[in-house]
C-alpha positions as CSV (number, residue, x, y, z in Angstrom):
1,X,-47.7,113.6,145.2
2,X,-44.6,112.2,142.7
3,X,-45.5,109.9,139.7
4,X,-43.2,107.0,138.5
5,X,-42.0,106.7,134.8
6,X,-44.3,104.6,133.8
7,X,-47.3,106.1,135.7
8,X,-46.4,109.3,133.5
9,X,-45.9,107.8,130.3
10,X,-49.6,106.2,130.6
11,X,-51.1,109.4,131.7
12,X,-49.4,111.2,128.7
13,X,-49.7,108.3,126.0
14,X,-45.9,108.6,125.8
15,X,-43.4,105.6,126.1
16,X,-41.3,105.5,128.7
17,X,-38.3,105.5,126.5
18,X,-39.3,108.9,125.3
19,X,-39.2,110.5,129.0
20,X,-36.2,109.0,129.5
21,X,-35.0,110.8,126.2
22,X,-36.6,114.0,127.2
23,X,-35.0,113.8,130.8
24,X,-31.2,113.0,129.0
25,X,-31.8,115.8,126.8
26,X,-32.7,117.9,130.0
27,X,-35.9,118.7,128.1
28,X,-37.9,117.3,130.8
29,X,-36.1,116.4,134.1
30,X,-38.0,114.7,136.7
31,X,-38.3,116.6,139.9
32,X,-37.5,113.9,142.2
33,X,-36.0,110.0,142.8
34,X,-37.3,107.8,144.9
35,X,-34.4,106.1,147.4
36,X,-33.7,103.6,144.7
37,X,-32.8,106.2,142.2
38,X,-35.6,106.2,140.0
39,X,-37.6,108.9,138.2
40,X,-40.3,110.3,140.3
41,X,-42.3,113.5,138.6
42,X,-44.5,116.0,140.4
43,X,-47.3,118.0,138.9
44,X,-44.8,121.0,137.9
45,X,-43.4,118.6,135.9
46,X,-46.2,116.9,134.3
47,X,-47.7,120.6,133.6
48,X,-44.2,120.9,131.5
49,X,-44.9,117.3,129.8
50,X,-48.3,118.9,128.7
51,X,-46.7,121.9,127.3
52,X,-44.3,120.1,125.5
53,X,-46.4,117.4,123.6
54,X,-48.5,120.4,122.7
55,X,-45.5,122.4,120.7
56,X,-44.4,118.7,119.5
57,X,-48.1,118.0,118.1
58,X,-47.9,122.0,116.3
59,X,-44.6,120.5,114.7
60,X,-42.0,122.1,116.8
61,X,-38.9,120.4,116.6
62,X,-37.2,120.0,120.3
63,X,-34.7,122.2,120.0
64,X,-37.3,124.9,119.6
65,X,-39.3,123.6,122.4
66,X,-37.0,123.7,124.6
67,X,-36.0,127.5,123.9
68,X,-39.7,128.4,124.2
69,X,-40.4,126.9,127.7
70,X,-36.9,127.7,129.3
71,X,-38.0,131.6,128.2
72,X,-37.0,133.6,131.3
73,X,-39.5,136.3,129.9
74,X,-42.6,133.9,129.3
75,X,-44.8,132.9,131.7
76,X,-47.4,129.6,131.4
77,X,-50.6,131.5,130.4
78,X,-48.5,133.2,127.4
79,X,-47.5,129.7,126.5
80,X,-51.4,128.7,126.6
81,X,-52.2,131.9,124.7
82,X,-49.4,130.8,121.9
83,X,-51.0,127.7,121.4
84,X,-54.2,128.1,121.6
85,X,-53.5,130.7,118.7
86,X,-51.7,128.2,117.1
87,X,-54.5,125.3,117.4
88,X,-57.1,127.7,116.0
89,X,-54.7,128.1,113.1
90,X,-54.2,124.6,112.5
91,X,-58.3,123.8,112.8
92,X,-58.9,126.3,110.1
93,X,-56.6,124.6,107.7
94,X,-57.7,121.1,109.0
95,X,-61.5,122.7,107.9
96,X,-60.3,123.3,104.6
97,X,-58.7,120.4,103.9
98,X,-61.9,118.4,105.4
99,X,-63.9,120.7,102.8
100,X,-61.5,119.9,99.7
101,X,-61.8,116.5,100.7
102,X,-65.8,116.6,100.9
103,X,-65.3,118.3,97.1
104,X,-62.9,115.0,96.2
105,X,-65.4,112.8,97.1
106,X,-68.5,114.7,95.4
107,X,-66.4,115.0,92.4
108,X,-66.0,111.0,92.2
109,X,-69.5,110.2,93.3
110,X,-70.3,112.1,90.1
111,X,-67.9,110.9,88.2
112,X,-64.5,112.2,87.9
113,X,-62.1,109.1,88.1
114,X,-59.6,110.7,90.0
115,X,-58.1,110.3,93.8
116,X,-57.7,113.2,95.3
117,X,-54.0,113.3,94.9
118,X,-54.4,112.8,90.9
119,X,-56.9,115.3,90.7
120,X,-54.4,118.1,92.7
121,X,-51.5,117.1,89.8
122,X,-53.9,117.5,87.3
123,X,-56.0,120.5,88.3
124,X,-53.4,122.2,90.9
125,X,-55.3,124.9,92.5
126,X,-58.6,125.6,90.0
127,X,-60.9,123.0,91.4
128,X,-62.7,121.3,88.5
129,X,-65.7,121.1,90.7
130,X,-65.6,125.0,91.2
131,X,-68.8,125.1,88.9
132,X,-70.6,121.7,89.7
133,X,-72.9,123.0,91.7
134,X,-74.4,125.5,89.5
135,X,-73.6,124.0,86.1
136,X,-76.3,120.7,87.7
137,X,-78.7,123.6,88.9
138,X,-78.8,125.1,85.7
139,X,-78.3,122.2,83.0
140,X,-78.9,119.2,85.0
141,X,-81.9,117.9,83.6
142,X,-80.3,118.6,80.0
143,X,-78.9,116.0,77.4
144,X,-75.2,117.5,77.1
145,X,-75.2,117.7,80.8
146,X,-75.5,114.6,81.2
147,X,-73.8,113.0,78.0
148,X,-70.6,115.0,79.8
149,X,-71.0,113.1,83.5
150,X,-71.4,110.1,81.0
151,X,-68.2,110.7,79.6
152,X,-65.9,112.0,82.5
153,X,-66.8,108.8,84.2
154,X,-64.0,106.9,82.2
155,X,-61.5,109.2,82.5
156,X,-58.6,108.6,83.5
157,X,-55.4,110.8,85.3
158,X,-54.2,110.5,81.3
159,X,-56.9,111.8,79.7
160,X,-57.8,114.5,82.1
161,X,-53.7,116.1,81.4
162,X,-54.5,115.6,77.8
163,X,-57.8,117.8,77.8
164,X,-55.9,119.8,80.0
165,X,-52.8,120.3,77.6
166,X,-55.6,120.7,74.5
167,X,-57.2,123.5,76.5
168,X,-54.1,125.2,76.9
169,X,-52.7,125.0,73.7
170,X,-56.1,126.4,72.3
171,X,-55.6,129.3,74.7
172,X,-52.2,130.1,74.5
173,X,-52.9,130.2,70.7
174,X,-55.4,133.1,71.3
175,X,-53.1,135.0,73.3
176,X,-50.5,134.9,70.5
177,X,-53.3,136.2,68.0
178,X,-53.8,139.0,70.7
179,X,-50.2,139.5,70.7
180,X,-49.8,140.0,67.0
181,X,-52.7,142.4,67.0
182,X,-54.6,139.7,64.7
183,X,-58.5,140.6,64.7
184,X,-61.1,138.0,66.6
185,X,-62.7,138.1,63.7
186,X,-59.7,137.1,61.4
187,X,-59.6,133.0,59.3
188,X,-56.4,132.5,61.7
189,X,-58.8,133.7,65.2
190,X,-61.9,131.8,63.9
191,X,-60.2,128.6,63.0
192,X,-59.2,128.7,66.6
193,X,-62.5,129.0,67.8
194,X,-63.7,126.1,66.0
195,X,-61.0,124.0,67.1
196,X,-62.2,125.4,70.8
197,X,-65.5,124.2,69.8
198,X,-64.3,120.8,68.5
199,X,-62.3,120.5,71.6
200,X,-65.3,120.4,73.7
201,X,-67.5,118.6,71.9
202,X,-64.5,115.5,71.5
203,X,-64.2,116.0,75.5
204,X,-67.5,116.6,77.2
205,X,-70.7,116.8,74.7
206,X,-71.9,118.1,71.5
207,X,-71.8,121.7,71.5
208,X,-73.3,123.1,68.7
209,X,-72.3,126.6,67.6
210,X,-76.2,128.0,69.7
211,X,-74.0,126.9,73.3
212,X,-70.8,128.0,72.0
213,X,-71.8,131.4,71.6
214,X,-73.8,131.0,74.6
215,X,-70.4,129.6,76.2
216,X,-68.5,133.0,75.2
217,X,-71.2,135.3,76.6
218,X,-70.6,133.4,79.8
219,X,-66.5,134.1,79.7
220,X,-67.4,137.5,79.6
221,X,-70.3,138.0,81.9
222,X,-69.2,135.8,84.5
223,X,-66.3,137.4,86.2
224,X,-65.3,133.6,87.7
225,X,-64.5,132.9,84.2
226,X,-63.4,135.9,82.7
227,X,-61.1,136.4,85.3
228,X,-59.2,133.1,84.0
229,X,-58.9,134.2,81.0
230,X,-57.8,137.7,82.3
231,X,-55.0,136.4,84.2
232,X,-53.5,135.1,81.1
233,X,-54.5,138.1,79.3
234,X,-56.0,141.3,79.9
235,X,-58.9,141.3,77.2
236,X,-58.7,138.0,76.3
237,X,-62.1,136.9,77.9
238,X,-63.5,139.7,75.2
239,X,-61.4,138.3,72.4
240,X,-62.1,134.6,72.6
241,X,-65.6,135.8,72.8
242,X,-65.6,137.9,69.8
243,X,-63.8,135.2,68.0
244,X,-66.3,132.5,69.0
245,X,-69.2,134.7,67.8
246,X,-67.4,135.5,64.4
247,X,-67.2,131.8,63.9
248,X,-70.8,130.9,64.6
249,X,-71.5,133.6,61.9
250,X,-69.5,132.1,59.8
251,X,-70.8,128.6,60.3
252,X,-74.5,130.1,59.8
């Protein structure tokens, strides 16, 4: 049984100006004509159609395609294998995306007014959500938790890249103390603490020097921080947290 052009083309979901491409291309030459000349394709052929809208939806260009399936060494079922590899590749990338896009929308049905796009340019890779979870298990019912969903429920691309640029000022800062072998426990380290402190309470709630401290024992404890810290640092998670504790001392 033969197929016309346009019998194929609806099979395939194709137009029939792309087969026609295909067959001048010699990507995908029809096995037959019909007395009047035109196109008539057997099931070979439509079995090579399938391979090749296969390797065109995995991104191949047709150049490539072509290569592959005109492979003297390769035989169909290594061609299925390929893409079936392929596939399971691309539906565990899909799954994460579909799972980064779930944490997009949880992040603005809580509050964070940011598309998903704005929030990768702000946050790159560290998901600001990361915690969300946890942080409303553990302090959900409590007033700075919620004065901070309050308050991240204005913001804007802008002010999320200036907390950001804050933050890493303040840390940067630390790293230079570290650097020049200043103790955590110095006026310069301590000052820096406070402005760490002020920073948060401007930007999220009122933290009083009780969940700062409580703040740096976390830094330290939790490796999901510390290793932040660490990677900017080794020992810094330990010096912002000796700092911090200096200042509430002083502050007592």
């Amino acid at each position: 049984m033969s197929y016309s052009v346009g019998e194929v083309a609806s099979f395939a979901s194709v137009t029939v100006r792309t087969l026609h491409h295909y067959d001048e291309i010699g990507l995908l030459s029809p096995g037959g004509r019909s007395h009047a000349g035109h196109r008539r394709y057997d099931d070979a052929d439509l079995d090579r159609l399938q391979q090749i809208l296969f390797y065109r939806e995995l991104g191949f260009p047709l150049d490539e395609v072509a290569a592959l399936l005109d492979d003297p060494d390769a035989d169909p079922q290594a061609h299925l294998r390929r893409q079936h590899e392929l596939l399971t590749v691309r539906i565990e990338k899909l799954q994460k995306m579909a799972e980064a896009v779930e944490h997009a929308m949880e992040a603005r049905k809580m509050g964070i007014n940011l598309t998903p796009e704005e929030k990768f340019e702000v946050f790159g890779e560290c998901d600001p959500e990361r915690y969300e979870e946890e942080s409303r298990r553990r302090w959900g019912d409590s007033e700075p938790y919620r004065e901070s969903q309050r308050r991240v429920a204005t913001y804007t691309k802008e002010d999320w890249l200036r907390i950001k640029a804050e933050g890493a000022g303040n840390t940067n800062a630390f790293a230079a103390l570290m650097e020049a072998a200043v103790a955590p426990d110095s006026e310069s380290a301590m000052d820096l603490a406070e402005q760490h402190r002020e920073q948060i309470s401007r930007n999220f709630y009122d933290c009083t020097y009780k969940i700062h401290t409580g703040l740096a024992e976390m830094y330290v404890a939790d490796e999901r921080f510390s290793s932040t810290f660490e990677q900017i640092r080794p020992g810094l998670a330990g010096y912002l947290r000796a700092a911090i504790l200096a200042n509430a001392a002083r502050r007592s």
